[in-house]
N, C-alpha and C positions, 0 to 999 in steps of 0.2 A: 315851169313846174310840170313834173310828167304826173299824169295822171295813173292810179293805179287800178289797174283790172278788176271789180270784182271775184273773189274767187267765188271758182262752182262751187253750188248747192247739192252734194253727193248724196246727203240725208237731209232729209226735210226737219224745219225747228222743231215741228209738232215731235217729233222724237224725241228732243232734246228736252223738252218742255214738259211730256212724258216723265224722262228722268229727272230734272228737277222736283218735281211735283212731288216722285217717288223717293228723294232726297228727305225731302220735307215730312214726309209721312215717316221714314222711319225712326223719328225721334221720340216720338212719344210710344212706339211699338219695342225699342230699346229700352227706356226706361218701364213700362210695364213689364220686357221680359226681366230686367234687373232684378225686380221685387218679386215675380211670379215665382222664379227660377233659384232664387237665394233660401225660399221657405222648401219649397218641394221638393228636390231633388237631392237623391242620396250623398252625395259630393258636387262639396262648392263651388269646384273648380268648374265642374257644367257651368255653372250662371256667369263665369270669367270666359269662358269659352265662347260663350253665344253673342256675352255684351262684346266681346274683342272684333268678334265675327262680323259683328252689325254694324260696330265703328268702321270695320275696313270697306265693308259695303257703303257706308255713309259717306266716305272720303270718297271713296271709288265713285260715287255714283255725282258727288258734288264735282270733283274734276272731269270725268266726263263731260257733265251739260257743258261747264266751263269750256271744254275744248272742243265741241263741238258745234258750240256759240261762235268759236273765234275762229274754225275753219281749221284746225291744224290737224299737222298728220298724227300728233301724240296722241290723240283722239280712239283711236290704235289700239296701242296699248293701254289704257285706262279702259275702253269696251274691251277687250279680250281679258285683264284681270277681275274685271266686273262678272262678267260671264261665269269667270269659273269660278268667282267667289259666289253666285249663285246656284250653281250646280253642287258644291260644297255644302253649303246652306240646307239647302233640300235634302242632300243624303245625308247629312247630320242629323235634324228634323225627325227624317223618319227611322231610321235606325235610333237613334236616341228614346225613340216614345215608350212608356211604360204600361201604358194601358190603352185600351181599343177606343177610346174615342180621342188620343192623344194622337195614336195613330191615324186614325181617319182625320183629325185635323191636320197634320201635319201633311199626308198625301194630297188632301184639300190644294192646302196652301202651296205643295210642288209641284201641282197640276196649272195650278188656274193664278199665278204668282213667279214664283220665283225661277222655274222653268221657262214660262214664256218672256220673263227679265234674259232670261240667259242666252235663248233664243236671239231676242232683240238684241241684245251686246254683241251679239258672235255675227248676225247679221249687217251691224254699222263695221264691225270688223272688216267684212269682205269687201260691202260697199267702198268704204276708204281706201282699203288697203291695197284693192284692185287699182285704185287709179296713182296708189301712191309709189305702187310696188311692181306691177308689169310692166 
């Protein structure tokens, strides 16, 4: 029986576990925006827009940890769509607000959130991709 190598550790789990965590947290932040976003906003199609947005973040963000738990180079691509579904996110957020403290939340949250998400994704990107790709 051959024994098999561990594979390297390119990104540490604490990232990955990061993301999970951040998996888990934006379920109940989707369903608040569902109800927030359905009353308020002049067209409903916003509050379709945002819940659609948040699910692809919420897949995105659950296959990530997933592949990045298990070492694969898909990992990749799931942080690189991640990323720029947060970048997305952000400019949506703030261009979207209607009033000055929807804006200052929204900047808030692209500052100190979903940016530095995006960041981190594009990050595991290179990590990996450096070793999977040069």
């Amino acid at each position: 029986m051959k024994l098999r190598k561990k594979k390297e550790a390119l990104v540490s789990n604490l990232v990955f576990e990061l993301l999970g965590v951040a998996a888990v947290a934006i379920v109940p932040w989707m369903a608040w925006l569902a109800h927030l976003f359905s009353a308020e906003h002049l067209d409903v199609r916003f509050g379709w827009m945002w819940g659609v947005l948040d699910m692809a973040e919420f897949f995105t963000l659950v296959l990530t940890t997933y592949y990045g738990f298990k070492r694969s180079g898909w990992v990749v691509v799931t942080a690189a769509m991640l990323g720029l579904l947060f970048l997305v996110d952000a400019w949506f957020d703030v261009l979207t607000s209607k009033t000055s403290a929807e804006s200052e939340t929204a900047i808030m949250f692209a500052l100190f959130m979903e940016l530095p998400l995006a960041l981190l994704s594009f990050w595991i990107v290179y990590r990996v991709g450096k070793k999977y790709f040069h």
